[in-house]
C-alpha positions as CSV (number, residue, x, y, z in Angstrom):
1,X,8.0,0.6,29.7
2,X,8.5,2.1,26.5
3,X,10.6,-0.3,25.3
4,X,8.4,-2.8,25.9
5,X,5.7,-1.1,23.9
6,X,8.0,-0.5,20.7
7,X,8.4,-3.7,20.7
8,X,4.8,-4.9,20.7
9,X,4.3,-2.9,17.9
10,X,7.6,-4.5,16.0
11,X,6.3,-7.6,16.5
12,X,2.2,-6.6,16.0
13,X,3.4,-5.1,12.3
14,X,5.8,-8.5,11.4
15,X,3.0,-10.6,11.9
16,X,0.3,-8.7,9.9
17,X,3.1,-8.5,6.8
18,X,3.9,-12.2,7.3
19,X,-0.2,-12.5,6.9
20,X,-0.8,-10.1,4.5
21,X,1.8,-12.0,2.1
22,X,-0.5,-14.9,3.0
23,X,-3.6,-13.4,2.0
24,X,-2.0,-12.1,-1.3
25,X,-0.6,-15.5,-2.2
26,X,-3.9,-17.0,-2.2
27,X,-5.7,-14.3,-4.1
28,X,-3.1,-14.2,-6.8
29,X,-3.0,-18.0,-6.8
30,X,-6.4,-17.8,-7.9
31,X,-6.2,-14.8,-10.0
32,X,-8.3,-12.0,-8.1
33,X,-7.3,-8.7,-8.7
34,X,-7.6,-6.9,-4.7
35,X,-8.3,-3.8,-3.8
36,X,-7.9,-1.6,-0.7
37,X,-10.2,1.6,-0.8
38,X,-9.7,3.6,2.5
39,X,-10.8,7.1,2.8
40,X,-12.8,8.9,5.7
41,X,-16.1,8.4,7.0
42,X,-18.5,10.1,4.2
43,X,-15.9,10.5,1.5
44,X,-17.9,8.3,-0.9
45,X,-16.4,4.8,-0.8
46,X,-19.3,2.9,-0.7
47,X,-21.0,4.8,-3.7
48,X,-17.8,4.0,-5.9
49,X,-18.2,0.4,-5.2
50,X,-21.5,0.3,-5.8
51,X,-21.3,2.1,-9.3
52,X,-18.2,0.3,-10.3
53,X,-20.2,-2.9,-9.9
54,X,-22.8,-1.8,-12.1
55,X,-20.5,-0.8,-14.3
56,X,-18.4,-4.3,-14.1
57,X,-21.2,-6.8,-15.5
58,X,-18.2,-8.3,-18.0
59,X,-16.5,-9.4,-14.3
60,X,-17.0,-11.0,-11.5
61,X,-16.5,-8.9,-8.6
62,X,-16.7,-9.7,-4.8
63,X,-16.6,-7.3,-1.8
64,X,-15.6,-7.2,1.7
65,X,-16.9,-4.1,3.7
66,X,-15.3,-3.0,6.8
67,X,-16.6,-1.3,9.5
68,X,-16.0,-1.1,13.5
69,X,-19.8,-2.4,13.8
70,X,-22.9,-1.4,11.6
71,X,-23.1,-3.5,8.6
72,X,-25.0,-1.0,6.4
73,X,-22.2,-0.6,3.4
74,X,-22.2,-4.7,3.3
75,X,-26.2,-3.4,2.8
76,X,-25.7,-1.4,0.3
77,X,-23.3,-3.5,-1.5
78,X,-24.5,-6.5,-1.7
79,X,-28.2,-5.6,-3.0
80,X,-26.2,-5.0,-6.3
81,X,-26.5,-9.2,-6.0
82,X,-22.3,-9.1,-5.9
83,X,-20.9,-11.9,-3.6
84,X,-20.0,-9.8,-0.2
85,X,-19.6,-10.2,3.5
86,X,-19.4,-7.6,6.4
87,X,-16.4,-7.6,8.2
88,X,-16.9,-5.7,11.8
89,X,-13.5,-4.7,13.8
90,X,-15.3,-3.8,17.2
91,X,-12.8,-1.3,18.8
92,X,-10.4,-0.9,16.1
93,X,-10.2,2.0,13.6
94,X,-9.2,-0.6,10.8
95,X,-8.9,-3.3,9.3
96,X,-5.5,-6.1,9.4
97,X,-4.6,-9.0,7.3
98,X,-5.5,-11.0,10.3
99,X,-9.1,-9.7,9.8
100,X,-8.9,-10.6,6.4
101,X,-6.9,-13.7,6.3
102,X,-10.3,-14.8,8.6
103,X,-13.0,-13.3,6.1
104,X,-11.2,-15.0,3.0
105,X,-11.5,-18.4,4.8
106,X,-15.8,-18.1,4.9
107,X,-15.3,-16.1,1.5
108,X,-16.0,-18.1,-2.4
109,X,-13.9,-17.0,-3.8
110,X,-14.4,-19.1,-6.8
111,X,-14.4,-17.6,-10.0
112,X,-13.9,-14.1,-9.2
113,X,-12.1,-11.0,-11.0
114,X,-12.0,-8.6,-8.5
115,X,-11.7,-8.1,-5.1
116,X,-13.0,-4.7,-3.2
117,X,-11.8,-4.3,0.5
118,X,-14.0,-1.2,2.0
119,X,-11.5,-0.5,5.0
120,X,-13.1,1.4,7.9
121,X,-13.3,5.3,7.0
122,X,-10.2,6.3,8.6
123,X,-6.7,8.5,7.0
124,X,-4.7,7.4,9.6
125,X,-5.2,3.9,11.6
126,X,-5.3,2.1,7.9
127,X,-1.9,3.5,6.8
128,X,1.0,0.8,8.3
129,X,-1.5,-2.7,7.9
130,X,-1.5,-4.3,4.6
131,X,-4.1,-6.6,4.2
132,X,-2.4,-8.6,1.5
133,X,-4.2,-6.4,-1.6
134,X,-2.6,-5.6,-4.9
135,X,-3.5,-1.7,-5.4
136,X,-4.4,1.0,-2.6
137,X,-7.2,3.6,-3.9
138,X,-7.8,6.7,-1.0
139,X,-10.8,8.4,-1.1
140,X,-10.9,12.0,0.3
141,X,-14.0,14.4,-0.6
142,X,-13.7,18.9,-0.8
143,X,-16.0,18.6,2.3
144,X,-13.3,17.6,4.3
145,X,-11.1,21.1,4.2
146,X,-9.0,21.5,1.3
147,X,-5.9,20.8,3.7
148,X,-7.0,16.8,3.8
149,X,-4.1,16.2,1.5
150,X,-1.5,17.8,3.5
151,X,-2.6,16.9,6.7
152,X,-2.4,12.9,6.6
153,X,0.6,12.6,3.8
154,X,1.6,9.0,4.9
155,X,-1.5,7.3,3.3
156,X,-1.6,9.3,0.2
157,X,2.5,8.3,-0.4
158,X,1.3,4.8,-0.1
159,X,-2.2,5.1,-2.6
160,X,-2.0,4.0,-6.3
161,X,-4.6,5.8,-6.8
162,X,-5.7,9.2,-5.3
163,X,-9.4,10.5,-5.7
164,X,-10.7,14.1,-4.7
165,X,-14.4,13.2,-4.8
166,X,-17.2,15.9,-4.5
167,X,-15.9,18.1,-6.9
168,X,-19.4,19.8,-7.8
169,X,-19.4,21.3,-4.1
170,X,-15.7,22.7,-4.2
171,X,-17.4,26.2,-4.5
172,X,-20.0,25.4,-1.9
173,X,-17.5,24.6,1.3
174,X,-14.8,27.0,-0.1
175,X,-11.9,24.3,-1.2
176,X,-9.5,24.6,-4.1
177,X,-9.6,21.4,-5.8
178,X,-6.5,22.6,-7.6
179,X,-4.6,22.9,-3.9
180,X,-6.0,19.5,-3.3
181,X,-4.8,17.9,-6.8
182,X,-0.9,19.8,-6.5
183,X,-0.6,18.1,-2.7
184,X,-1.2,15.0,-3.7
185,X,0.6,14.7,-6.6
186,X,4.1,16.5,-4.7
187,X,3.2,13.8,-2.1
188,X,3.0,10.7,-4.7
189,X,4.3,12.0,-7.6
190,X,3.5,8.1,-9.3
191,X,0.0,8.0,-8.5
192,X,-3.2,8.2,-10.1
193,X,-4.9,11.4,-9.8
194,X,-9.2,11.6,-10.3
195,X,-10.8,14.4,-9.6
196,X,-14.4,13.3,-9.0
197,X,-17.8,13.8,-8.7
198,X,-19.9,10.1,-7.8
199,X,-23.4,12.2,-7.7
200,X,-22.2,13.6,-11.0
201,X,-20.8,11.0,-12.8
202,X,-17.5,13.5,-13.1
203,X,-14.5,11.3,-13.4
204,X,-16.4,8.1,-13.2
205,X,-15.3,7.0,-16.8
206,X,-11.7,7.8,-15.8
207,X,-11.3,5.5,-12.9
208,X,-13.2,2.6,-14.8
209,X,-10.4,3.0,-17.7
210,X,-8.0,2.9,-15.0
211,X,-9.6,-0.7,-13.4
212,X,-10.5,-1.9,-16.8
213,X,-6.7,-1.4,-17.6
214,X,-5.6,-3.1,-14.8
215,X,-8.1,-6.3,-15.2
216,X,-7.1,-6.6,-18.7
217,X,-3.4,-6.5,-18.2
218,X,-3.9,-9.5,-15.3
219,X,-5.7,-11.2,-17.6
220,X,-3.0,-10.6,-20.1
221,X,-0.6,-12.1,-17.5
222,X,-2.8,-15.2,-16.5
223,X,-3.1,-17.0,-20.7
């Protein structure tokens, strides 16, 4: 029996990389920069996407938002008059590149820069399913126990960029930012590190340097 479970799992984790690499393929063919923000329910990924659009008028920027069944980030999102769709996963505590693959198909993507995938606000189901995007931001926030980091290391190995949102209430729900920042960067010793504040605007201008770097060079790469 166990066997036969292992092996489900082997076979459920080919086909989302064999679908993923599709997904990917047809982004880059087109030249969208994607990516995968993932973080827990609350930690603020919504608000980034929303203020990075704002801040993205020189772009054209599209978003899918995932959720297991409300549809109020898609809301939120797309009132900012940004091409996006809601993509609902019933049951499951994330999304897949089969999910994806399926959302690109009803998606224009004609024309656009940028590509934001809101996964559902989870630190662990997200971790082993690529959905076919070039760069993995996680989200975590100080209300979530300064121990977030070291408690779910897989995901933060994986992120290319790591953000401690919520900064401003460190002192509030007892957290050292600073314990926070050190896990993270012993886990992923490559990655981006922003300490952030959305409410704030605390380490806004830093992550937008970061994206606007990464635009530019795909631009770069596309002439």
């Amino acid at each position: 029996m166990h066997k036969i479970e292992v092996d489900a799992e082997v076979d459920l984790l080919e086909e989302n990389r064999r679908l993923a690499e599709e997904n990917r393929k047809i982004l880059r063919e087109r030249g969208i920069t994607t990516i995968n923000v993932m973080g827990a329910i609350g930690s603020g990924k919504t608000l980034l996407i929303e203020k990075t659009v704002e801040s993205l008028k020189d772009f054209k920027v599209g978003a899918i938002l995932g959720d297991v069944i409300a549809k109020d980030d898609y809301k939120r999102v797309a009132r900012h008059g940004v091409r996006a769709i809601p993509l609902n996963t019933g049951k499951e505590c994330h999304l897949d590149a089969h999910l994806v693959h399926h959302a690109l198909e009803d998606f224009d993507l004609d024309g656009l820069d940028v590509l934001f995938i809101e996964n559902v606000g989870n630190l662990i189901c997200p971790v082993d399913f690529d959905l076919g995007e070039d760069y993995r931001v996680v989200m975590v926030s100080v209300t979530e126990g300064d121990d977030v980091v070291s408690k779910h290391p897989e995901i933060f190995r994986l992120a290319d960029v790591i953000i401690i949102n919520k900064v401003a209430l460190a002192d509030a729900v007892e957290a050292d930012v600073e314990k926070m920042f050190n896990d993270a960067r012993r886990l992923n010793p490559k990655a981006k590190i922003i300490k952030m504040d959305l409410k704030r605007d605390v380490g806004f201008d830093e992550w937008m340097e970061w994206l606007r770097c990464v635009l530019q060079s795909r631009e770069g790469l596309l002439r």
